[in-house]
C-alpha beads as a LAMMPS data file, in Angstrom:
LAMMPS data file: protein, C-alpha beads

83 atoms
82 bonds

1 atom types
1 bond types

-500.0 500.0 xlo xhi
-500.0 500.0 ylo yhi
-500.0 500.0 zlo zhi

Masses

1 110.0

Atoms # bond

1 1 1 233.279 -16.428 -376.496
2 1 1 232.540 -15.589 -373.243
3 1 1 229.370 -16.498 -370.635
4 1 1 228.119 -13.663 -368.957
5 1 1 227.587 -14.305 -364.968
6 1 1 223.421 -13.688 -365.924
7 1 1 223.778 -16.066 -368.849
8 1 1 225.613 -18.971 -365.854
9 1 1 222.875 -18.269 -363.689
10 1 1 220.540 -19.289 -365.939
11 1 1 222.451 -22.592 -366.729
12 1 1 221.259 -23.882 -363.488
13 1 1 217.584 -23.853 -363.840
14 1 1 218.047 -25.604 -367.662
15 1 1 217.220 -29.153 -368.163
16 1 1 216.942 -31.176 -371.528
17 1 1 214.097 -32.992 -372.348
18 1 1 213.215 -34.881 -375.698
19 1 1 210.217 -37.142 -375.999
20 1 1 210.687 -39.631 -378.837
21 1 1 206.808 -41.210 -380.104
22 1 1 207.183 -42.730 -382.932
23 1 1 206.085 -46.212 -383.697
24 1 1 209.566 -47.992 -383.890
25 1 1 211.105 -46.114 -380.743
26 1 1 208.105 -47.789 -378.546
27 1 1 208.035 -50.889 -379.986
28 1 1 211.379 -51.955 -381.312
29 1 1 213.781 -49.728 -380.213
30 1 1 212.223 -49.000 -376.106
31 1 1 212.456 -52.674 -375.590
32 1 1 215.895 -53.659 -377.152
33 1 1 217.404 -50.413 -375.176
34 1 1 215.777 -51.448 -371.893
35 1 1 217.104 -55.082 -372.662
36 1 1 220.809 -53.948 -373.068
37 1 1 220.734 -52.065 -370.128
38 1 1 219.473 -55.284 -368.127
39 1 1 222.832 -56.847 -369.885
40 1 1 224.993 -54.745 -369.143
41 1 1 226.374 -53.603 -365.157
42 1 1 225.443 -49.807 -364.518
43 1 1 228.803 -49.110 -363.575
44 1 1 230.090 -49.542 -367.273
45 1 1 230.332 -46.164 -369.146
46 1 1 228.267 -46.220 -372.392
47 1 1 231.107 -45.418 -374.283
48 1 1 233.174 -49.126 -373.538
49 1 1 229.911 -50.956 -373.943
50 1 1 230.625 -49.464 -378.146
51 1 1 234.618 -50.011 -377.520
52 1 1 233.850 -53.958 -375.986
53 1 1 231.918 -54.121 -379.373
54 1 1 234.359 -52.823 -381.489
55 1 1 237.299 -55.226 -379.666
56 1 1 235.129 -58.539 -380.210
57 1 1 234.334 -57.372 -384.232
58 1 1 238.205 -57.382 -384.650
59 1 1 238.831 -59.978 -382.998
60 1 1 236.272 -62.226 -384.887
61 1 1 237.428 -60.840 -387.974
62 1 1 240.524 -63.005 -388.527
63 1 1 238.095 -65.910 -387.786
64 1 1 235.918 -64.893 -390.243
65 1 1 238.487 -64.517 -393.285
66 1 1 240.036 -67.838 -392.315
67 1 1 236.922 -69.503 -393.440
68 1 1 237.447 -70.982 -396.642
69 1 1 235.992 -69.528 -399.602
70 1 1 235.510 -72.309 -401.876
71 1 1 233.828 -74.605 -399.110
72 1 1 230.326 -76.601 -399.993
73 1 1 228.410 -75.008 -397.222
74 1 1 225.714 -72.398 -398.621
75 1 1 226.022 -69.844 -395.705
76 1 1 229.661 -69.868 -396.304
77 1 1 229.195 -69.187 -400.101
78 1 1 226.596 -66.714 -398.913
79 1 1 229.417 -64.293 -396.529
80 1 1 231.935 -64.532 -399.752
81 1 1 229.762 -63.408 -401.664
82 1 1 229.249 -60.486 -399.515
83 1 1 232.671 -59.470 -399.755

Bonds

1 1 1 2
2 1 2 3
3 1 3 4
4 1 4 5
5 1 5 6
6 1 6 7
7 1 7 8
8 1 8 9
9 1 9 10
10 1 10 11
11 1 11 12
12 1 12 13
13 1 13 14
14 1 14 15
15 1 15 16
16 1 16 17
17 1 17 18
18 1 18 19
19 1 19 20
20 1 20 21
21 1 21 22
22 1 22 23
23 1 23 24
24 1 24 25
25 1 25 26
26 1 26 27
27 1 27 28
28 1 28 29
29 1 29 30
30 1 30 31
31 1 31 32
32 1 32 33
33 1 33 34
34 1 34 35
35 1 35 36
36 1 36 37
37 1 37 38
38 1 38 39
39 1 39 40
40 1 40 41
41 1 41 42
42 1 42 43
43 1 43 44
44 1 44 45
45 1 45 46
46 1 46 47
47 1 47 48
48 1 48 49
49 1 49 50
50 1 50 51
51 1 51 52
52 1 52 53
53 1 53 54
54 1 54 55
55 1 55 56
56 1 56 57
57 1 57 58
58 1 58 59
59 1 59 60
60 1 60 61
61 1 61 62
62 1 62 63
63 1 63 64
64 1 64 65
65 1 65 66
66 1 66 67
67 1 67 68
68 1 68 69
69 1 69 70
70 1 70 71
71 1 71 72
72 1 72 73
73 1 73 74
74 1 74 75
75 1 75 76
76 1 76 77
77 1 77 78
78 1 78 79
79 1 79 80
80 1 80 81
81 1 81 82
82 1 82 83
């Protein structure tokens, strides 16, 4: 598939736009966003912001499973049963 040089000159005068007004977008979902962007630098790609979350999930994971299972604390009873 080819672009035609008409069909490149018209890539330069296209811009997306998406307006999102629902109820949770403004009021849950606009602040949280505008929160982790305050967290995080502005130099950080979006994409390691995921990867930095992925890395700290596995790394709390062996934490996690070492917990014992048969302990007297409800909120440990409450992740086993979860798994």
């Amino acid at each position: 598939m080819r672009i035609t040089k008409a069909q490149y000159k018209g890539l330069d005068g296209y811009k997306y736009s998406g307006t999102d007004k629902s109820v949770v977008s403004r009021y849950i979902l606009g602040p949280f966003w505008n929160w982790l962007v305050l967290l995080f630098p502005t130099n950080l790609a979006p994409n390691m912001v995921g990867l930095d979350y992925v890395g700290w999930t596995l790394a709390d994971s062996p934490r996690l499973h070492s917990l014992d299972y048969a302990s007297s604390f409800p909120t440990l009873q409450l992740y086993w049963s979860t798994m």
